[in-house]
C-alpha positions as CSV (number, residue, x, y, z in Angstrom):
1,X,118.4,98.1,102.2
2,X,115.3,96.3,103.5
3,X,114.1,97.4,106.9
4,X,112.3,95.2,109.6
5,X,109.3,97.0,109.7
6,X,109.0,96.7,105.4
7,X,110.3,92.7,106.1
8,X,107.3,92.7,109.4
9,X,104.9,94.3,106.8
10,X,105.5,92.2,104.0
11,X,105.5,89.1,105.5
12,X,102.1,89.9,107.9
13,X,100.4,91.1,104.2
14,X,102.0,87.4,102.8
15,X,100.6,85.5,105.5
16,X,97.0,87.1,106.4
17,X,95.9,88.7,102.9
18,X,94.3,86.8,100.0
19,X,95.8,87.2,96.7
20,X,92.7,89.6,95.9
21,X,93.7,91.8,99.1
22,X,97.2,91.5,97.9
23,X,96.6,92.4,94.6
24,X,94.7,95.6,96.0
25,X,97.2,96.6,98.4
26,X,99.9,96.4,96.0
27,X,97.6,99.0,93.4
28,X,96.6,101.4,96.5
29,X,100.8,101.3,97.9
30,X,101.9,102.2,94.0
31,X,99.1,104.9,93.6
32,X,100.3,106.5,96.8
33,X,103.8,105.7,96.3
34,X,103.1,108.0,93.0
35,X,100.9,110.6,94.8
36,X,104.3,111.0,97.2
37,X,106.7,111.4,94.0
38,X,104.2,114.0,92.0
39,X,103.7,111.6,89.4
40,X,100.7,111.9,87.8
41,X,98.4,109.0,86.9
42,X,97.3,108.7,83.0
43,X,93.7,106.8,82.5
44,X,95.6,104.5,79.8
45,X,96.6,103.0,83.0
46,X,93.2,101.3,83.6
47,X,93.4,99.7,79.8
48,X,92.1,96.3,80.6
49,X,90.8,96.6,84.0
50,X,88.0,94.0,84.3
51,X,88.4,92.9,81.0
52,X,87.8,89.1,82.6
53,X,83.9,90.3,83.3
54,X,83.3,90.2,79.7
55,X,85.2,87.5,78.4
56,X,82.2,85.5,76.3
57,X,80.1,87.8,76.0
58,X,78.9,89.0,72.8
59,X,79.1,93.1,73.0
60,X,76.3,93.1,69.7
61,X,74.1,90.9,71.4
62,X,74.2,92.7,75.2
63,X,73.5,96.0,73.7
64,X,70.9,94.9,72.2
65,X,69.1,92.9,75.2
66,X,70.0,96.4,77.0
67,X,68.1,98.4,74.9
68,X,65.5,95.7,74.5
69,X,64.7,96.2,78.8
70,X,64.4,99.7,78.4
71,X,60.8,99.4,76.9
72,X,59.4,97.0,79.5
């Protein structure tokens, strides 16, 4: 049973947030949602988090420009 605060919530989150905002709110509600129920959190979780930043780059090739700016 939905009540109207959830339905007032939901649809003020719908209407004001971005998708990004969404997106965060909906990871911050489910990690306290899970604080609340004593479920712990595993760090195989975050598998693929920001995956998207590296899409096209070379992981040989920025390694080696990394260690290349560490001598100047």
């Amino acid at each position: 049973m939905t009540t109207k605060p959830y339905q007032e919530i939901l649809h003020r989150a719908q209407a004001e947030l971005s998708a990004e905002e969404q997106n965060q709110l909906s990871e911050e509600l489910a990690q306290s949602a899970a604080r609340k129920n004593g479920k712990k959190r595993s760090i195989t979780e975050l598998r693929g988090l920001g995956k998207e930043i590296w899409e096209g780059i070379n992981p040989d090739e920025y390694v080696a420009k990394e260690r290349d700016s560490w001598d100047g």
